[in-house]
KETIBA-876908 format. One record per residue (C-alpha): x, y, z. Coordinates in nm, 3 decimals, always signed. Layout:
BEGIN
[[X; Y; Z]]
...
//
This chain:
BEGIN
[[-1.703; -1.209; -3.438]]
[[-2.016; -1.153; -3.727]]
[[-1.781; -1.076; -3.971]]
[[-2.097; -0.810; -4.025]]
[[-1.871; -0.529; -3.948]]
[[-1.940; -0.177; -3.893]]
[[-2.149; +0.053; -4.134]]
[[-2.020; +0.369; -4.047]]
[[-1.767; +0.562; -4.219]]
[[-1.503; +0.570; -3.936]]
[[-1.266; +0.818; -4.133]]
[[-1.574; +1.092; -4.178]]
[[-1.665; +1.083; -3.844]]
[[-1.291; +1.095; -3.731]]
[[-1.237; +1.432; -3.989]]
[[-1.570; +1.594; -3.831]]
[[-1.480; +1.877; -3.643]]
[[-1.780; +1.987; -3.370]]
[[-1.968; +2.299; -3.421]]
[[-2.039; +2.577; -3.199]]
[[-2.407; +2.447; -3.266]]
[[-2.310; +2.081; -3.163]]
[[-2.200; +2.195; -2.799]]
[[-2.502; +2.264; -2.725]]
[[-2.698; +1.946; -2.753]]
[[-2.422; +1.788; -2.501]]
[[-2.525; +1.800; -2.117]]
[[-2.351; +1.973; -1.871]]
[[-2.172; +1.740; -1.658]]
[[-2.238; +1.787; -1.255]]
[[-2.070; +1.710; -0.958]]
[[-2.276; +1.412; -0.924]]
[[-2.190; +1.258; -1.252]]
[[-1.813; +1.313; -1.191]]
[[-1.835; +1.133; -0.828]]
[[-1.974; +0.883; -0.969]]
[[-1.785; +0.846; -1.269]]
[[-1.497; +0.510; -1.337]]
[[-1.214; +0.696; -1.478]]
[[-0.971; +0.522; -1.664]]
[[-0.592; +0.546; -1.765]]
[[-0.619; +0.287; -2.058]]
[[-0.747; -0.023; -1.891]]
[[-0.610; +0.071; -1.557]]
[[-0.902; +0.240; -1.319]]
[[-0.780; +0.507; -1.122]]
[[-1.126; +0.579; -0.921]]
[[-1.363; +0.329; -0.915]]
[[-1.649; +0.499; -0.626]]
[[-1.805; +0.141; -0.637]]
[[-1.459; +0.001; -0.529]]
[[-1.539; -0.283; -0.769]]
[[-1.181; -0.205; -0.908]]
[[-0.948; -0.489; -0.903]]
[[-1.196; -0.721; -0.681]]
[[-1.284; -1.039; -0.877]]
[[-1.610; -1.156; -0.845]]
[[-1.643; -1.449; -0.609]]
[[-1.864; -1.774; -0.789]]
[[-2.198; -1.835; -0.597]]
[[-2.369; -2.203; -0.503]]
[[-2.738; -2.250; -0.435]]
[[-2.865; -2.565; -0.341]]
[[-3.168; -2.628; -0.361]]
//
């Protein structure tokens, strides 16, 4: 770690409550986006659509 830290004010944006204004600058979410989505119960994936999940990646060799 930096030891930089972060220069925002964590506890203001925690206390900011979104306005009716705010919802409309986030996009709608489609079906697509959802299918594709990883979603996650802390670090456990429950639906990975790459199947990626729980698969380590295997070390390649090229010789050349």
């Amino acid at each position: 770690m930096s030891g930089k830290g972060i220069k925002s004010d964590l506890e203001h944006v925690d206390r900011h409550q979104i306005s009716d204004a705010e919802y409309g600058d986030a996009p709608e979410f489609t079906d697509d986006m959802l299918k594709k989505a990883v979603i996650r119960e802390g670090d456990k994936v429950i639906h990975d659509p790459s199947g990626k999940a729980g698969k380590p990646s295997r070390a390649m060799a090229k010789d050349l």
